[in-house]
C-alpha positions, 0 to 999 in steps of 0.5 A: 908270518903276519905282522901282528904275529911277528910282534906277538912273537917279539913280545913273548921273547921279551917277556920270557927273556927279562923272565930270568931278571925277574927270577933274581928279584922275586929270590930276594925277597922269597926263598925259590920253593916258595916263589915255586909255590906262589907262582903256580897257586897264582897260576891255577887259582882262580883260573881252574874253576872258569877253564875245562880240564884238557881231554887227556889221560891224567897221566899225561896231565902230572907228567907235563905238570910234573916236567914243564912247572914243577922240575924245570923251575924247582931246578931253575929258582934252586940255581939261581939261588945258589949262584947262577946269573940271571943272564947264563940262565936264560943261555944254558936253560936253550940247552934243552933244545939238544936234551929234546932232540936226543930224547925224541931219538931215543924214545919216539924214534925220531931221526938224529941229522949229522947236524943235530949231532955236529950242533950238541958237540959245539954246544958242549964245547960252548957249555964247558967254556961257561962252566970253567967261569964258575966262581971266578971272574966278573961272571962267576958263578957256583958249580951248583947253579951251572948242573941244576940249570942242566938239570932244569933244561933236560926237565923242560925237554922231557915235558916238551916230548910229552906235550908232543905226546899229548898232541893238539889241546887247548893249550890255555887248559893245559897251562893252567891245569899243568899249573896246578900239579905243583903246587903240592909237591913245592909246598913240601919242597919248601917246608923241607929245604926252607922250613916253617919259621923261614917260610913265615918270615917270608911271607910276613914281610914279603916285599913288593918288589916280590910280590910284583915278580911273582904276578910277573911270573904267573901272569906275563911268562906263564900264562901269556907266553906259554898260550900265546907261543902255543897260539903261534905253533898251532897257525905257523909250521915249527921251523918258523916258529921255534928258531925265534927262541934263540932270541930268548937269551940274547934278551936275557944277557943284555936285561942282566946286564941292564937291570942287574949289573951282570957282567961275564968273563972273556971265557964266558962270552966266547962260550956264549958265543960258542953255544949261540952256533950250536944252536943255530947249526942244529936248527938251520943245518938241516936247510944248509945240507939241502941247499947244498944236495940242489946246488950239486944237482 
């Protein structure tokens, strides 16, 4: 990889990192089906009348809207507001890395190695780890926030299968037409959970700490990452690519830690800890199990 692409990468792992900082600041002056609404209207609008709609079936088009946008982060904001630290979000959400490989077996096929399989258990075993801090500790946090986190990552590994789907696009188009799908259904989220009174009470009297999270979000995590990160994919292979992700929480535990005074339990770290090789072990034990089938040979 290129020097000037190692620190793109670097950049799109800071920015989507403190992501999750930012989340907690945009919730405190905005409700979350709010900021989902705002966020993606900043996205798509004006943007959607310079950029072409990508050459996909509109089918495909709602279905990564409707995944990627729309229930990874009305699942996300939800859990961040009803508890779930900034920090743990940005590590439980990796969890979609394991929803993709078993979506991708039981839907395309795809094989399933013993280490993809070895890497799911630990994970679990990490995941269950940070689940038992929920409400106690110095990293508490609410039982809610830890299944909708779940629920955001599986919507993120479910739009990953249909970007995969999809095949190559401009990715620039995608992002900001993905963008647009939902708007409409957050809106009624929104005047559903919310409520109209809560909803002009918010935007009467939004803070700009706020309204700089929500151009944070918009501009910076959605629009650079999610095309820049594409740019990457599309000029290196994915094996050097998306291994560079499991930086993404490491950013997010310690700009928590920093910014927000975030601190975890003993129990939570060790589950952190226990996740982090999870991971790892399903995205390089696949190189382990050839280094070794050369070795013997």
């Amino acid at each position: 990889m290129q020097a000037k692409d190692r620190l793109l990468a670097l950049a799109i792992i800071v920015v989507w990192g403190v992501n999750f900082v930012v989340i907690k600041v945009g919730l405190a002056g905005v409700p979350p089906m709010l900021l989902g609404t705002l966020r993606f209207a900043l996205v798509a609008f004006p943007a959607v009348f310079f950029i072409p709609r990508p050459r996909i079936p509109l089918r495909m088009l709602l279905a990564y809207g409707g995944f990627i946008s729309l229930g990874q982060f009305a699942f996300l904001f939800y859990a961040m507001a009803v508890g779930m630290p900034a920090g743990l979000a940005s590590l439980v959400l990796q969890s979609q890395v394991f929803f993709t490989v078993a979506i991708a077996g039981m839907w395309l096929g795809e094989p399933v190695r013993w280490h993809n399989i070895a890497g799911m258990a630990i994970a679990a075993g990490g995941l269950a780890l940070i689940g038992s801090g929920a409400a106690h500790g110095p990293g508490g946090m609410s039982v809610a926030g830890f299944a909708l986190t779940l629920c955001a990552a599986f919507c993120w590994a479910s739009g990953n299968i249909v970007s995969k789907k999809i095949g190559p696009v401009d990715l620039l188009g995608l992002v900001v037409w993905g963008g647009l799908v939902p708007i409409v259904p957050f809106a009624l989220l929104s005047y559903w959970f919310e409520g109209p009174a809560r909803i002009t009470a918010a935007l009467g009297q939004i803070p700009m700490m706020s309204v700089l999270a929500i151009c944070y979000l918009s501009f910076a995590a959605t629009l650079f990452g999610y095309t820049m990160w594409g740019r990457l994919l599309t000029r290196y292979p994915a094996s050097k690519v998306a291994p560079l992700t499991l930086l993404v929480p490491v950013v997010g535990l310690i700009s928590a830690h920093a910014l927000l005074g975030e601190d975890l339990s003993l129990a939570q770290w060790l589950g952190a800890l226990v996740v982090m090789g999870g991971l790892l072990l399903n995205v390089f034990g696949g190189r382990l199990g050839a280094g070794r089938r050369l070795v013997r040979r």
